[in-house]
C-alpha positions as CSV (number, residue, x, y, z in Angstrom):
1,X,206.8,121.0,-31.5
2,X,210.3,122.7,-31.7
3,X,211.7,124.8,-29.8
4,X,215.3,126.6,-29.9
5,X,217.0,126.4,-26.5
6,X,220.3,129.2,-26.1
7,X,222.6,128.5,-23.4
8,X,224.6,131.7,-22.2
9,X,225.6,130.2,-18.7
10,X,229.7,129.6,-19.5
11,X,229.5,129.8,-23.5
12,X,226.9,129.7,-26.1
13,X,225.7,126.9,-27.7
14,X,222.2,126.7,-29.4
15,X,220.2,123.1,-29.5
16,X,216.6,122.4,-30.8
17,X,214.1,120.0,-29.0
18,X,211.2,117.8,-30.4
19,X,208.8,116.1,-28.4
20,X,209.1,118.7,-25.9
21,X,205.4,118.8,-24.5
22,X,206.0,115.7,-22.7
23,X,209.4,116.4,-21.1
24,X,209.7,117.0,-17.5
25,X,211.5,120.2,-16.6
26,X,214.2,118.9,-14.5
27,X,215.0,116.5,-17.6
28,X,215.4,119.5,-19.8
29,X,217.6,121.2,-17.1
30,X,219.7,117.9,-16.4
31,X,220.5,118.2,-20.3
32,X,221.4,121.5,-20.0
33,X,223.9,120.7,-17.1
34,X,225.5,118.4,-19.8
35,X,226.3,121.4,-21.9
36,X,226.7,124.1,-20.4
37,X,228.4,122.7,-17.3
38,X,226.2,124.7,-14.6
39,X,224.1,123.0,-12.4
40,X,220.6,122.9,-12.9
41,X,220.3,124.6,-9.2
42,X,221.9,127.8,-10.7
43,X,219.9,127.9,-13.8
44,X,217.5,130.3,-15.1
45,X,215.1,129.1,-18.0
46,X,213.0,131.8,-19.8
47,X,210.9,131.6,-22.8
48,X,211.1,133.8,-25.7
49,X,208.6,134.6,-28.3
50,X,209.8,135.2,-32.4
51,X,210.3,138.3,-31.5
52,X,212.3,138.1,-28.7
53,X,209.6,139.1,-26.0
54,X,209.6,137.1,-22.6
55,X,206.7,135.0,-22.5
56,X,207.2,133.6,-19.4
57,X,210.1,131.8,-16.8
58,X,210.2,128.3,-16.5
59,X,210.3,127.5,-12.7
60,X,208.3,125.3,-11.4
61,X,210.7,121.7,-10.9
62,X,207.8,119.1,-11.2
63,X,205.6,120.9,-14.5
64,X,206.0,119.4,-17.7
65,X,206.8,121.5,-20.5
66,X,203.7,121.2,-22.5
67,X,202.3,123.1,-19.0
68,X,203.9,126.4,-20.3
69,X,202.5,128.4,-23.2
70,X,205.6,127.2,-25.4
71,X,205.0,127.0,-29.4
72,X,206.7,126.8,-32.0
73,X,209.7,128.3,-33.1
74,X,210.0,129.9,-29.7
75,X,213.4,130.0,-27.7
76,X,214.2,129.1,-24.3
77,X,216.7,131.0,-22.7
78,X,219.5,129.5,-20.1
79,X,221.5,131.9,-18.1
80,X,223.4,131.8,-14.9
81,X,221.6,133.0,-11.8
């Protein structure tokens, strides 16, 4: 699976992920911290559909990824809280 992850917390950089079933979501948050410099603490993750409708938030710290109804081509979308 791919997926297109936006980053709008201090600037705007775009990334894709592979083998993102099986990555914890404090992982993909801790990479996210890397780019966007915000902590993971004041992160909001939200999944987008191809045509831009939410599909659902990402919240829960201990789910794996592949626990959210994620496919591809979908985007995940990081924002300050």
């Amino acid at each position: 699976m791919v997926v297109k992850v936006i980053c709008t917390c201090l600037h705007v950089q775009c990334m894709r992920y592979s083998c993102f079933n099986m990555m914890c979501f404090l992982s993909l948050q801790s990479k996210l911290e890397l780019l966007t410099g915000s902590l993971s603490g004041n992160m909001r993750l939200e999944a987008y559909d191809r045509d831009n409708k939410l599909v659902c938030k990402l919240d829960n710290d201990g789910a794996l990824l592949g626990s959210y109804p994620i496919d591809d081509g979908m985007i995940i979308h990081a924002s300050q809280n």
